[in-house]
Structure formats: structure tokens, C-alpha cells
N, CA, C and O atoms as CSV, one atom per row, in Angstrom:
chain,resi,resn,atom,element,x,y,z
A,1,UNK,N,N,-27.773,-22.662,19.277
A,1,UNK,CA,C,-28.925,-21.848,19.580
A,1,UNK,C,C,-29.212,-20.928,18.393
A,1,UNK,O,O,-28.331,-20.251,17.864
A,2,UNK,N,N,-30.578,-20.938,17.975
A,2,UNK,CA,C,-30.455,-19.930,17.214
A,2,UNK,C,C,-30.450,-18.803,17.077
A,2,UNK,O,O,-29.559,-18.244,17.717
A,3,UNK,N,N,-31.378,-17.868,16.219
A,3,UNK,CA,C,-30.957,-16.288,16.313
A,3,UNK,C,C,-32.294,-16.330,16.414
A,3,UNK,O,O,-32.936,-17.139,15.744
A,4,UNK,N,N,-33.080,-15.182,17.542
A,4,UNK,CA,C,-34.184,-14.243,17.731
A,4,UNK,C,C,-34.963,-13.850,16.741
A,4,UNK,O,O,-34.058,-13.758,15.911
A,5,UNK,N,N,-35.924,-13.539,16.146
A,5,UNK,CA,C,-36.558,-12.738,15.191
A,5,UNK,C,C,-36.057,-11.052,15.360
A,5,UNK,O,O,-35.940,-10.589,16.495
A,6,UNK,N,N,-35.811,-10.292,14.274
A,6,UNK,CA,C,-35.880,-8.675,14.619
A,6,UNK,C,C,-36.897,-7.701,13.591
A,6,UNK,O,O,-37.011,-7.584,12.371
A,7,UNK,N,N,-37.554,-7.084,14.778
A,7,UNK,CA,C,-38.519,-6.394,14.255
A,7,UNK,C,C,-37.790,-4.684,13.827
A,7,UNK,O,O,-37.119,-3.948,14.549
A,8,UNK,N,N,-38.151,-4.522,12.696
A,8,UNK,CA,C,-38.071,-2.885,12.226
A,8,UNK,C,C,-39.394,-1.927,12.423
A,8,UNK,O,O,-40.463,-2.381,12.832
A,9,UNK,N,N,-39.208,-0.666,12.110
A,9,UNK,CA,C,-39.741,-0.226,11.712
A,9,UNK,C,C,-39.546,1.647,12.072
A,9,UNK,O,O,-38.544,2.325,12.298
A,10,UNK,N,N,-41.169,2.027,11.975
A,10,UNK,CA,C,-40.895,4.055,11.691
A,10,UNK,C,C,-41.779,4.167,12.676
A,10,UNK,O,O,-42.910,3.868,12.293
A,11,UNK,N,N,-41.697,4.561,14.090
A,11,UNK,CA,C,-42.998,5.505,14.532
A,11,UNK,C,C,-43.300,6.646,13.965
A,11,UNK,O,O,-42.436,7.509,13.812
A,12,UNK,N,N,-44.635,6.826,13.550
A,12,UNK,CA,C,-45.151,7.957,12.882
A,12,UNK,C,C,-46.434,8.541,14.102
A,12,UNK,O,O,-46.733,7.952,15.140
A,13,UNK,N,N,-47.022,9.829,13.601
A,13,UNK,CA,C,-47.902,10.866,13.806
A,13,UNK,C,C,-48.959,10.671,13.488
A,13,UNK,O,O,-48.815,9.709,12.733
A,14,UNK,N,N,-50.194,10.940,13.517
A,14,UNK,CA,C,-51.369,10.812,12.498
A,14,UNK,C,C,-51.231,11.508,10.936
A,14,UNK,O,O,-51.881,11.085,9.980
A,15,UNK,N,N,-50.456,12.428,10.866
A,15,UNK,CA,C,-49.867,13.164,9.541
A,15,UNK,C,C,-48.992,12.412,9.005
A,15,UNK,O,O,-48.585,12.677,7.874
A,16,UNK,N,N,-48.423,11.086,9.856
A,16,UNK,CA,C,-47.332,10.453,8.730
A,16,UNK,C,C,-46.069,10.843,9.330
A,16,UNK,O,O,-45.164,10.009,9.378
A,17,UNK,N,N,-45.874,12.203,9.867
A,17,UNK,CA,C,-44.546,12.751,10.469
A,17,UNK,C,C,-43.473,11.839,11.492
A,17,UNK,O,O,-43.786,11.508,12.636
A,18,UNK,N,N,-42.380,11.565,10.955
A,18,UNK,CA,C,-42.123,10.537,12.064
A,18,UNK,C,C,-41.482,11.338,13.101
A,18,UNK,O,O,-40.899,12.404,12.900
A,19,UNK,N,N,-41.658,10.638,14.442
A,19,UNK,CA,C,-41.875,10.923,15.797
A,19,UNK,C,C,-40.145,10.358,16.346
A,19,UNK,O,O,-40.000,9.226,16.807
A,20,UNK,N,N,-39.116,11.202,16.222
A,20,UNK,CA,C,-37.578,11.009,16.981
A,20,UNK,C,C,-38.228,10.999,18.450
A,20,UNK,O,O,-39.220,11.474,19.004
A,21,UNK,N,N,-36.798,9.958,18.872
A,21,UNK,CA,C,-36.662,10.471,20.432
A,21,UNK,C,C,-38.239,9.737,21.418
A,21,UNK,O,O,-38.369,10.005,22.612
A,22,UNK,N,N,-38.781,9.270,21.027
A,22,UNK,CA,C,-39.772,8.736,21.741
A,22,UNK,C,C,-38.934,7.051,22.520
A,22,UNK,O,O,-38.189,6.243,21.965
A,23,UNK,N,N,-39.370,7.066,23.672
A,23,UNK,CA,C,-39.170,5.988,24.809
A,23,UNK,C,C,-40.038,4.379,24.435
A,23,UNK,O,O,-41.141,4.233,24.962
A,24,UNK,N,N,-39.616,3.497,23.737
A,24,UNK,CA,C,-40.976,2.908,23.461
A,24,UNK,C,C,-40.737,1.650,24.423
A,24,UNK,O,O,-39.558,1.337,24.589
A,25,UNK,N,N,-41.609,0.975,25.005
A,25,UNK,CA,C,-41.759,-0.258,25.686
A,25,UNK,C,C,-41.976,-1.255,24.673
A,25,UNK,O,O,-42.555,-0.972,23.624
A,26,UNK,N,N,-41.590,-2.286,24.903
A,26,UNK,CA,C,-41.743,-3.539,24.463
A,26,UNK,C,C,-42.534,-4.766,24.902
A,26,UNK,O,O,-41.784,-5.571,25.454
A,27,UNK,N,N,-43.892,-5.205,24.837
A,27,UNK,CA,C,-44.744,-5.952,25.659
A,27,UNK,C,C,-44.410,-7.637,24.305
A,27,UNK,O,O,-43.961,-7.840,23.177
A,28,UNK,N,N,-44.996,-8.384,25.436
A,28,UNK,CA,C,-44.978,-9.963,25.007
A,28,UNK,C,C,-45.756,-10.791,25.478
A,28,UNK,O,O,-45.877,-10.824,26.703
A,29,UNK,N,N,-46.417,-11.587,24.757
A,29,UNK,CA,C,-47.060,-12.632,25.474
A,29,UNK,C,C,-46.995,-13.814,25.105
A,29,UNK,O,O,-47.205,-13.967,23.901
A,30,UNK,N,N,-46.700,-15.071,25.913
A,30,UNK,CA,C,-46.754,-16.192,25.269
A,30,UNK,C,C,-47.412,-16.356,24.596
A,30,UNK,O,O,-48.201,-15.449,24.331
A,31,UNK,N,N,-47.527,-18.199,23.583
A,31,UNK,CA,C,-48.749,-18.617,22.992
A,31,UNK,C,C,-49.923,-18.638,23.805
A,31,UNK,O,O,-49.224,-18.307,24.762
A,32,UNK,N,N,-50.953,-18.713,24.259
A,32,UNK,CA,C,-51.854,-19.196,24.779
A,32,UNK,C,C,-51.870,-18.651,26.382
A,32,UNK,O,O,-52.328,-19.033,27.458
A,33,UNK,N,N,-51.283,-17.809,25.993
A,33,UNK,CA,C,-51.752,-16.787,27.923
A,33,UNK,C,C,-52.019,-15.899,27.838
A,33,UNK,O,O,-51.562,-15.252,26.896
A,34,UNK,N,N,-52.920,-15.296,28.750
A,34,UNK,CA,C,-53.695,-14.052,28.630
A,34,UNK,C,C,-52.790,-13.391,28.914
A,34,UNK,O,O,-52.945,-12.422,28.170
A,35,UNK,N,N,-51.717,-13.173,29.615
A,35,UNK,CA,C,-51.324,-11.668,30.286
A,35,UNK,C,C,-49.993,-11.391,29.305
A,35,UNK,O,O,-49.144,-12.138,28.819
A,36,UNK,N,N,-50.123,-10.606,29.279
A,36,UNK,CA,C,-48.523,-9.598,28.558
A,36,UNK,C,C,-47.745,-9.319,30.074
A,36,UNK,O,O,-48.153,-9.037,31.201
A,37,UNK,N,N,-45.994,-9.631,29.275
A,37,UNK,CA,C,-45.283,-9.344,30.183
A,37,UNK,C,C,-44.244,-7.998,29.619
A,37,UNK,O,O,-44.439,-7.460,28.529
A,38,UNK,N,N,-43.420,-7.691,30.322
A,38,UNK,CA,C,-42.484,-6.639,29.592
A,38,UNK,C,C,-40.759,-7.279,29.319
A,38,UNK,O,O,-39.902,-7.570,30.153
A,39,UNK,N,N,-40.729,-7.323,28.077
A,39,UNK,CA,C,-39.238,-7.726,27.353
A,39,UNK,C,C,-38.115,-7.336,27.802
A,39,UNK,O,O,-37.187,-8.117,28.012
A,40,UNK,N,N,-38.049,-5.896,28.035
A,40,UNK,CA,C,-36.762,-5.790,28.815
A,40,UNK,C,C,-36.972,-4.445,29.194
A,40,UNK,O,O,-37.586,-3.559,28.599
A,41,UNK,N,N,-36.052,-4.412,30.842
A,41,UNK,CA,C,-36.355,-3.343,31.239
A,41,UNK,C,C,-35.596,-1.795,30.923
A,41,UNK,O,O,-35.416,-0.840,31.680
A,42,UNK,N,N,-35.286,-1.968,29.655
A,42,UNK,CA,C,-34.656,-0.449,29.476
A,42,UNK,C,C,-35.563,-0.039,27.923
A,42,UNK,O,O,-35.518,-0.761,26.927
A,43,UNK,N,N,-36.109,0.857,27.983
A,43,UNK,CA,C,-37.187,1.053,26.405
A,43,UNK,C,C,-36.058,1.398,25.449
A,43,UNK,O,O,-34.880,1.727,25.591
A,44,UNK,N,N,-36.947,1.175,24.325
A,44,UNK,CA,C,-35.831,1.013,22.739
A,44,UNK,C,C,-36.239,2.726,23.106
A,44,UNK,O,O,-36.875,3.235,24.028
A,45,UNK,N,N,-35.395,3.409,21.657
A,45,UNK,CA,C,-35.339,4.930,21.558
A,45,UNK,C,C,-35.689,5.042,19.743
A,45,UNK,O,O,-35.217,4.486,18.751
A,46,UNK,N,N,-36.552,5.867,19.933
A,46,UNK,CA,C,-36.605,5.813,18.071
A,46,UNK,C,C,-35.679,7.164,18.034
A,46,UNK,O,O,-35.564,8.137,18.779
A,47,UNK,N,N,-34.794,6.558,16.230
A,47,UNK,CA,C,-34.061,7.525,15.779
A,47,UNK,C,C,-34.526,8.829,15.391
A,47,UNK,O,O,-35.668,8.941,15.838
A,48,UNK,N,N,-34.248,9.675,14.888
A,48,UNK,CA,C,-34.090,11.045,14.275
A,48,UNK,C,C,-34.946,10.996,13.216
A,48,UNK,O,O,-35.245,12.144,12.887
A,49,UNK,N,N,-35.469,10.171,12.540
A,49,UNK,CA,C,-36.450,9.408,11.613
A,49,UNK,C,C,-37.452,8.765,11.917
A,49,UNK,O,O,-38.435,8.540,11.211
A,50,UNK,N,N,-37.217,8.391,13.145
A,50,UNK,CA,C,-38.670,7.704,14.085
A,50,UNK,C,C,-38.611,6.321,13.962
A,50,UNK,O,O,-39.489,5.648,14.502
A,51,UNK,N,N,-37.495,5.665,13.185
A,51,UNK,CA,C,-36.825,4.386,13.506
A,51,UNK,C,C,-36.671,3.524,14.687
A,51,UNK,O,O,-36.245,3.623,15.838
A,52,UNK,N,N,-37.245,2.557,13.851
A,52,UNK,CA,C,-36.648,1.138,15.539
A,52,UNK,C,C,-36.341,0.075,15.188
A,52,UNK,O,O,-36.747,-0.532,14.196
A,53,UNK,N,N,-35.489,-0.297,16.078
A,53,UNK,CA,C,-35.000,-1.780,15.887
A,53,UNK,C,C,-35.233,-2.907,17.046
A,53,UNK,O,O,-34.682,-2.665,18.119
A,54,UNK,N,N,-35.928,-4.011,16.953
A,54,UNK,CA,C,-35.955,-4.821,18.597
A,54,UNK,C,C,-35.626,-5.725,17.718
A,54,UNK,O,O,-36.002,-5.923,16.563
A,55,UNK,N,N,-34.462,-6.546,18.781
A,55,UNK,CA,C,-33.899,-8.257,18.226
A,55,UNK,C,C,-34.204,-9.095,19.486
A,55,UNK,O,O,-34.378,-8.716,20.644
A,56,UNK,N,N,-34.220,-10.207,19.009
A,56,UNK,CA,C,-33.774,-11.474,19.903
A,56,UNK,C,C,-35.325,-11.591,20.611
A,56,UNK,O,O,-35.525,-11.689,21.822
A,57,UNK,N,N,-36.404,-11.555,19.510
A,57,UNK,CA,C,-37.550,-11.678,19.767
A,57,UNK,C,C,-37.895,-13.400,19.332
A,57,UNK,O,O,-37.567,-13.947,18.279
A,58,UNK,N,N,-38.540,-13.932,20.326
A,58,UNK,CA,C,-39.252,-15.242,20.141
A,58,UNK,C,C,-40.284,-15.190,19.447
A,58,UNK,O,O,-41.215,-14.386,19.497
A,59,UNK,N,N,-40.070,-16.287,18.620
A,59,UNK,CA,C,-41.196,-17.337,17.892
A,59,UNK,C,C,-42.174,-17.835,18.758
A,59,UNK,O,O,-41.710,-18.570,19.630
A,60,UNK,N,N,-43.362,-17.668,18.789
A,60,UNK,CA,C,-44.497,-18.340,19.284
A,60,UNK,C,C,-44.829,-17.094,20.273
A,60,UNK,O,O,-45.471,-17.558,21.215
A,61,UNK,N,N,-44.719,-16.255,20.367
A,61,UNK,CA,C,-45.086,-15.093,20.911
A,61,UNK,C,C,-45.752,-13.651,20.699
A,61,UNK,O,O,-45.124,-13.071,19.813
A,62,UNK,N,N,-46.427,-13.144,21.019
A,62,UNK,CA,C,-47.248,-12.171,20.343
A,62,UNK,C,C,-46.754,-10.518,21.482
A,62,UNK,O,O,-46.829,-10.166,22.659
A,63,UNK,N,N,-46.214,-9.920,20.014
A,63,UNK,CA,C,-45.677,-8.266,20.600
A,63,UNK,C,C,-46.487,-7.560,20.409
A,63,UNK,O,O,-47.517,-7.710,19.752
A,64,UNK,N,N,-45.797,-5.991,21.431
A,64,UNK,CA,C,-46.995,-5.019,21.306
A,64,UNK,C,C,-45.934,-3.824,21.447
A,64,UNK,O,O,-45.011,-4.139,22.198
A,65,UNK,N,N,-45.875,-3.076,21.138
A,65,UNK,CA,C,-44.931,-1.611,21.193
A,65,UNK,C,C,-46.298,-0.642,21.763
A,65,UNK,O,O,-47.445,-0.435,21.368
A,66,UNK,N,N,-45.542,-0.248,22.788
A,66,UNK,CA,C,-46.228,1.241,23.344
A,66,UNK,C,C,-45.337,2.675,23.625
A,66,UNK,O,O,-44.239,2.846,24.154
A,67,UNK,N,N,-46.055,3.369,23.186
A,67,UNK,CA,C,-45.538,4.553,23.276
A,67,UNK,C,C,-45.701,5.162,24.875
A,67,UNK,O,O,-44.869,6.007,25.206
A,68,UNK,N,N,-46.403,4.894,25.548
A,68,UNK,CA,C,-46.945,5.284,26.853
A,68,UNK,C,C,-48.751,5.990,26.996
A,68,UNK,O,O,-49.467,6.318,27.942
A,69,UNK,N,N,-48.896,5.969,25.550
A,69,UNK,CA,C,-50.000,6.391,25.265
A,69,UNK,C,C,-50.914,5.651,24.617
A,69,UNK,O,O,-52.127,5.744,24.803
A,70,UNK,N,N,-50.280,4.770,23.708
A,70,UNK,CA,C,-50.963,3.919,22.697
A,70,UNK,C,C,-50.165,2.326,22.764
A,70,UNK,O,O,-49.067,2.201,23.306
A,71,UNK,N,N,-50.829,1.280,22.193
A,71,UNK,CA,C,-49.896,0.409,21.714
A,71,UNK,C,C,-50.616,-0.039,20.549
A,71,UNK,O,O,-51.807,0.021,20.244
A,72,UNK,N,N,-49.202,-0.681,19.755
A,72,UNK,CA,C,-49.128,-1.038,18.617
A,72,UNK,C,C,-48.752,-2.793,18.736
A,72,UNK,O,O,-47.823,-3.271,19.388
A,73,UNK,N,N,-49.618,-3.444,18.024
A,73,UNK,CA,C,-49.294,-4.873,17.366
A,73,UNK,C,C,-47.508,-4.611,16.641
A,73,UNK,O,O,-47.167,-3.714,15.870
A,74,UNK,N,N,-46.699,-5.656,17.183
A,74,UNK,CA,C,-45.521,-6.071,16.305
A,74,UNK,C,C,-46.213,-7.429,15.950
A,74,UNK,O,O,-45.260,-8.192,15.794
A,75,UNK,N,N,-47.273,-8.081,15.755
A,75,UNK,CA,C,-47.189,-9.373,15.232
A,75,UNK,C,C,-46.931,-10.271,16.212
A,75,UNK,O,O,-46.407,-10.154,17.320
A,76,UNK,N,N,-47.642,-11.705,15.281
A,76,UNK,CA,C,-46.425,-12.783,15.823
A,76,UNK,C,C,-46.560,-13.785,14.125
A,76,UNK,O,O,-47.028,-13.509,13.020
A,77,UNK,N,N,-46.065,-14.661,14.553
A,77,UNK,CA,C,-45.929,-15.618,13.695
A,77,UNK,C,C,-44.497,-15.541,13.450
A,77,UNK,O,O,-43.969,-16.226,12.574
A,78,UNK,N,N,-43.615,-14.449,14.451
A,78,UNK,CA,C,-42.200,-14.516,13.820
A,78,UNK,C,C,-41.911,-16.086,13.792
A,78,UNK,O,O,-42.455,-17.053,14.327
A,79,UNK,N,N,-40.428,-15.861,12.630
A,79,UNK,CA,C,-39.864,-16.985,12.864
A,79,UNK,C,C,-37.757,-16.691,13.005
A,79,UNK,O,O,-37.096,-15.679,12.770
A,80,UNK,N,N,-37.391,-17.872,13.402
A,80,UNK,CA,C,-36.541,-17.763,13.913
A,80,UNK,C,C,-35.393,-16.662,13.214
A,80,UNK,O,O,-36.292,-15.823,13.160
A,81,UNK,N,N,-34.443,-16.073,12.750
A,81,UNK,CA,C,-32.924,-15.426,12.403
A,81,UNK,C,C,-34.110,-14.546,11.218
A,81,UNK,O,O,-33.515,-14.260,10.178
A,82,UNK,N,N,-35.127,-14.243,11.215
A,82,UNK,CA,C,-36.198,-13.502,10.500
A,82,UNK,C,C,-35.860,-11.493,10.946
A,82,UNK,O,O,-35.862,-10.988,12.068
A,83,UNK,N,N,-35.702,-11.053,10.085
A,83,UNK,CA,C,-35.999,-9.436,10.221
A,83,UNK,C,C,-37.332,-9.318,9.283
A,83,UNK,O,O,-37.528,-9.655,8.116
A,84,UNK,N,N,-38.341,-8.576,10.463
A,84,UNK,CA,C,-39.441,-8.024,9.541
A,84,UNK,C,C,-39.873,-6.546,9.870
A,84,UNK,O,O,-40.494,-6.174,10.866
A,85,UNK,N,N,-39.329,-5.649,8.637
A,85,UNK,CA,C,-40.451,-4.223,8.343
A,85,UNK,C,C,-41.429,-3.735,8.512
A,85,UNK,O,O,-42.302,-3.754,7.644
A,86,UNK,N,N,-41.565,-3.226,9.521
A,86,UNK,CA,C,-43.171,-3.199,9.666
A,86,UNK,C,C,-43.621,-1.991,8.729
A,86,UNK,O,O,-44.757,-1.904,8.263
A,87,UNK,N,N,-42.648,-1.113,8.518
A,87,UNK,CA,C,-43.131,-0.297,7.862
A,87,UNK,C,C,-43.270,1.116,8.880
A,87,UNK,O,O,-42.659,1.406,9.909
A,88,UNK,N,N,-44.015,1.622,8.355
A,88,UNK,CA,C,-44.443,3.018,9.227
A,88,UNK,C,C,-45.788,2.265,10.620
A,88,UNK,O,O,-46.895,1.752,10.458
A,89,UNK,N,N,-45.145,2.490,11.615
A,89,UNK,CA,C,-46.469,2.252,12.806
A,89,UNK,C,C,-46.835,3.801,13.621
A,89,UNK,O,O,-45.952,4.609,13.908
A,90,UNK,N,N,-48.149,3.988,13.885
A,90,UNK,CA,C,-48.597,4.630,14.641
A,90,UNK,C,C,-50.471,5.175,14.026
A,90,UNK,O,O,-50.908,6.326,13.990
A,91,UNK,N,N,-51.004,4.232,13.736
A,91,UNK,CA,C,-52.182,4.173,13.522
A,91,UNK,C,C,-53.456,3.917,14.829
A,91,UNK,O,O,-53.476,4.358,15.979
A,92,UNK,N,N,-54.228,3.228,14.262
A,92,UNK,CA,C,-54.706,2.593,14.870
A,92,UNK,C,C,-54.498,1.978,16.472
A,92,UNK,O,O,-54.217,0.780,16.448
A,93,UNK,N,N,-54.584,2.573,17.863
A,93,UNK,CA,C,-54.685,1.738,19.061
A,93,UNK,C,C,-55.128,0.282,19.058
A,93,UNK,O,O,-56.130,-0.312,18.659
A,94,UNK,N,N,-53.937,-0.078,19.688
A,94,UNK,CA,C,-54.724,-1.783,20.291
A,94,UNK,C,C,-55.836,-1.219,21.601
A,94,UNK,O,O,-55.664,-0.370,22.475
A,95,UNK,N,N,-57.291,-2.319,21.204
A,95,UNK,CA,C,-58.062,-1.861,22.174
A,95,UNK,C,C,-58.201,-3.557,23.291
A,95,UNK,O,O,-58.861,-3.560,24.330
């Protein structure tokens, strides 16, 4: 079996400031279905830096990180034993 995709990255502020200690959800949706489901039921925690880490994410699936207020695109196109950076997130709302 192989290994999951793992996504990184920084929740940030509109100033850039990164945001510790925030609860974030993890949404998913297959290829080709409308509805988002939820990944797992305990939320990631961003670090002291506003850091995150989610693993054991599927290929052919499209993520979404929410704060409870906003959500954010993680992409898809992962591919399999893949870590990708997102970099700093907290821009732009998914509408």
C-alpha cells in the first residue's frame, strides 16, 4: 500500500501574522462529486507559528481547510508519498 500525500503549511491573518492555536477542519471531495465530506473527526491544531501538517491524504481528491469561518483550497492533483508547501494560507475565501 502506498503512502498518502501530506499537505504543509502557515495559517496566516490578513497582515501576514500567523494565527497559533486555531482548530482547523479538514474537508474532501471525491473526483467527480459534488458534495464535500469531512476527513477526520478530530481538527488538526496549528502550531505557535500557525503551522500545519495533514497526511495520508488521497490522490484524486480535492481539499479544503476551514477555519470555522473561512475555507481554504489544499488543492488536488496530489500524488501519492508527495509532501506539498503550501506556503502561507489565509487569503482569499472559497466562495
Amino acid at each position: 500500500m502506498e503512502r498518502g500525500a501530506t499537505v504543509t503549511g502557515r495559517l496566516v491573518d490578513a497582515e501576514g501574522k500567523p494565527r497559533a492555536g486555531v482548530a482547523l477542519e479538514v474537508r474532501f471531495r471525491p473526483k467527480g462529486w459534488g458534495s464535500w465530506f469531512d476527513w477526520s473527526a478530530e481538527p488538526i491544531r496549528t502550531d505557535q507559528q500557525g503551522r500545519f501538517r495533514i497526511e495520508a491524504l488521497l490522490p484524486d481528491h480535492s481539499f479544503r481547510l476551514s477555519d470555522g469561518r473561512k475555507d481554504f483550497p489544499l488543492g488536488s492533483g496530489l500524488r501519492w508519498g508527495q509532501t506539498k508547501d503550501l506556503g502561507d494560507v489565509g487569503g482569499k475565501p472559497v466562495e
